[in-house]
C-alpha positions, 0 to 999 in steps of 0.5 A: 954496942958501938960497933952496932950503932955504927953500922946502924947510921953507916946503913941510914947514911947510905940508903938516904944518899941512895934514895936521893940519887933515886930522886935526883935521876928522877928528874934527870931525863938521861939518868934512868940507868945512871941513878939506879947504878950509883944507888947500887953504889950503897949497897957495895960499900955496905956488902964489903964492910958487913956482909951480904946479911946486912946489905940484904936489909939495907937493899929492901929500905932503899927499894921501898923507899925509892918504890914510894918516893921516886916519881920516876917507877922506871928507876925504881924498879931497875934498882928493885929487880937489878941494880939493887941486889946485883952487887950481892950477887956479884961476890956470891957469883965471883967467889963460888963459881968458875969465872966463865960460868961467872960471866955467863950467870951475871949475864943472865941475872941482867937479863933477866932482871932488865926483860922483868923491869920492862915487863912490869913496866908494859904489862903490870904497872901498864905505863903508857908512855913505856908502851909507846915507846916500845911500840915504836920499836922493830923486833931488831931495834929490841934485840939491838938495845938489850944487845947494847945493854949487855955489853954497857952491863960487862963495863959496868961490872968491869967498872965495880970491880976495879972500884972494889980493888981501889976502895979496899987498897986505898980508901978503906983505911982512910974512911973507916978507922976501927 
């Protein structure tokens, strides 16, 4: 029962501390990749410590309510369709397959998940300012952008990693003494 009770506040903790960074980037001009990476932040520390089953749970609480309290819907919306499931995905990704196929499905998933973000943004939510943004663009200066995005991506994945190596080595026993 303790064990439950734990996980329970760990998980409200860390969604709420989500959540706040969602609203924090919000009103930050230049933190709209910035706010949805640390809020992915949560859902790593809770893969690690109880699974991929919970952080699904936990990963759902934090995009609605990011989707409902974050006045920013470009932030909240690349948490839901990347930032947010990403650090699932990355130990399936990381434990199952070949490192090249590795690489090449994250690449995708970024992709993918980013052209959806923006698609819903121009298309669905019909932002106008997301609109004229992107009418300003040339075809390259697009093609530019995502190509810089990927490659800001393979840092942040690089980034996750070694901060994954450093939680279970170091801070892992010091933060959680079962």
């Amino acid at each position: 029962m303790r064990e439950k009770n734990y996980r329970t506040s760990l998980g409200g903790l860390l969604a709420a501390a989500a959540v706040a960074s969602m609203f924090f980037g919000s009103v930050i001009p230049f933190a709209t990749f910035t706010a949805p990476a640390i809020a992915s932040l949560s859902v790593l520390f809770f893969t690690i410590e109880y699974g991929r089953r919970y952080s699904v749970i936990i990963y759902a609480a934090i995009s609605i309510l990011s989707a409902l309290l974050a006045p920013d819907k470009e932030i909240a919306l690349l948490f839901v369709c990347f930032f947010g499931y990403y650090p699932i995905l990355k130990g399936i990704f990381e434990s199952k397959l070949k490192k090249n196929i590795c690489c090449v499905c994250k690449i995708a998933v970024f992709n993918a998940g980013i052209l959806l973000v923006y698609l819903a943004l121009s298309r669905l939510l019909i932002l106008q300012s997301v609109r004229e943004e992107l009418a300003e663009y040339s075809t390259a200066m697009k093609a530019g952008i995502l190509l810089l995005g990927n490659f800001t991506f393979i840092v942040f994945d690089i980034a996750l990693t070694k901060l994954i190596t450093e939680y279970l080595r170091r801070w892992r026993v010091k933060l959680i003494s079962k």
